[in-house]
C-alpha positions in Angstrom: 0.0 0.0 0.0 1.0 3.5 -0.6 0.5 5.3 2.2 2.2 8.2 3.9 1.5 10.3 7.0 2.5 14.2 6.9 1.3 17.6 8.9 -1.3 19.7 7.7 1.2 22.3 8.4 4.0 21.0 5.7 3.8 22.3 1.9 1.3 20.1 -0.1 3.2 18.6 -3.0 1.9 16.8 -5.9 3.5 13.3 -4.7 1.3 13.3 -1.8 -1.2 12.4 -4.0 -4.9 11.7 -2.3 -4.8 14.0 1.2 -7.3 12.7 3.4 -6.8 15.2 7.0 -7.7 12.4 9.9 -8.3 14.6 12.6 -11.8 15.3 14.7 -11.2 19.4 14.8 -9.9 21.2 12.2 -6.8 22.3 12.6 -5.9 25.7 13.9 -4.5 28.6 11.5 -4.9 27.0 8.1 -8.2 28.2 6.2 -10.2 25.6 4.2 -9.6 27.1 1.1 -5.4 26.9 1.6 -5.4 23.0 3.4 -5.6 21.6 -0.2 -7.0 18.3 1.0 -9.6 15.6 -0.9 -11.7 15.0 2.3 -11.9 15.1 5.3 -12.6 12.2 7.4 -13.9 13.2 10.9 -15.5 9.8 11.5 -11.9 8.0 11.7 -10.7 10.3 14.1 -10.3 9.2 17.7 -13.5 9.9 19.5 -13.2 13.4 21.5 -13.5 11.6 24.9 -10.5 9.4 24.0 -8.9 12.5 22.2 -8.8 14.3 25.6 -7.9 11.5 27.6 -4.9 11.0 25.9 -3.9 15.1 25.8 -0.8 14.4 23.1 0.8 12.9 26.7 3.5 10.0 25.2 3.2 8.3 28.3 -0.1 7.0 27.7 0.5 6.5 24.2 0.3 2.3 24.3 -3.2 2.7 25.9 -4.0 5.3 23.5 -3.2 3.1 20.4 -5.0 0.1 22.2 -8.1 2.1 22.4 -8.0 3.6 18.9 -7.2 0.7 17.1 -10.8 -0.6 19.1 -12.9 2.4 17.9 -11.6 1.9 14.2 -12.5 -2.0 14.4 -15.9 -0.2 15.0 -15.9 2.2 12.5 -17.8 2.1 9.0 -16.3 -1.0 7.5 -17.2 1.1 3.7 -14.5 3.8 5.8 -11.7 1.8 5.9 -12.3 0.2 2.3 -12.4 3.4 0.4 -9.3 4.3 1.9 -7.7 1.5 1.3 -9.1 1.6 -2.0 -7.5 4.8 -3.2 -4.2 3.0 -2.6 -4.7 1.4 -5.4 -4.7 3.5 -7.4 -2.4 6.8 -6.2 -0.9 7.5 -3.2 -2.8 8.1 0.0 -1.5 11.4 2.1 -3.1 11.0 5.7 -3.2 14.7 7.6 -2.8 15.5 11.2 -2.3 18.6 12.8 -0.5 17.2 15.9 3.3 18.5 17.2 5.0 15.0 17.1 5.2 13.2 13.9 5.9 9.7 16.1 3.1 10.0 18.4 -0.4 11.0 16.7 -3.6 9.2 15.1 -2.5 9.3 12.1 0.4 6.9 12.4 -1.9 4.1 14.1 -4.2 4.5 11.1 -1.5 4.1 8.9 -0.3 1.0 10.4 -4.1 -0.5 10.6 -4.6 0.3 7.0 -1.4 -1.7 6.2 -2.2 -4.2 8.3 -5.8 -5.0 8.0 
C-alpha cells in the first residue's frame, strides 16, 4: 500500500497524492480554502473523549493506540475500504495537525490500514 502520513502544516506537493486530513477538529491557523485536502474524514478520528484522555501525553501512548485501534474495528467497515481503496490506485496522504510526527492518530491509522 502507498501510504504516507505528513502535517497539515507541511507544503502540499503533488507526490502526496490523495490528502485525506484524519483529525476530529480542524486544525488551527490553516483556512479551508489553503489546506488543499480531498476529504476530510472526521469519523476515523479518535473519538473526542479518547482525544482528551490521551492530551498528546507519550506516556499514555500504548493505551491510546489500544483504544484507537478498538474504535476503528468499530468504525464504518465502507471507511476503511475506500481508503484502502485509493491506494490502489495513487498514493494516499493521511493529515494530522499534531506536534509530534511519532506520536499522533494518524500513524496508528496508517499501520491498521497496512495491516488490515
Amino acid at each position: 500500500m502507498k501510504i504516507q502520513i505528513k502535517r497539515i502544516y507541511d507544503k502540499a506537493k503533488p507526490e502526496d497524492g490523495y490528502r485525506v486530513l484524519v483529525d476530529g477538529l480542524w486544525p488551527r491557523g490553516i483556512a479551508k480554502r489553503d489546506a488543499k485536502i480531498d476529504e476530510w474524514r472526521k469519523e476515523l478520528a479518535p473519538s473526542k473523549s479518547l482525544r482528551q484522555w490521551y492530551g498528546h501525553d507519550q506516556a499514555r501512548w500504548n493505551e491510546f493506540r489500544k483504544a484507537y485501534e478498538l474504535e476503528l474495528s468499530s468504525a464504518d467497515p465502507e471507511s476503511i475500504k475506500s481508503l484502502r481503496q485509493i491506494t490502489k490506485k495513487q498514493r494516499l496522504t493521511l493529515l494530522f495537525a499534531a506536534r509530534s510526527t511519532e506520536y499522533n492518530n494518524a500513524v496508528i491509522l496508517k499501520t491498521y490500514l497496512e495491516r488490515s
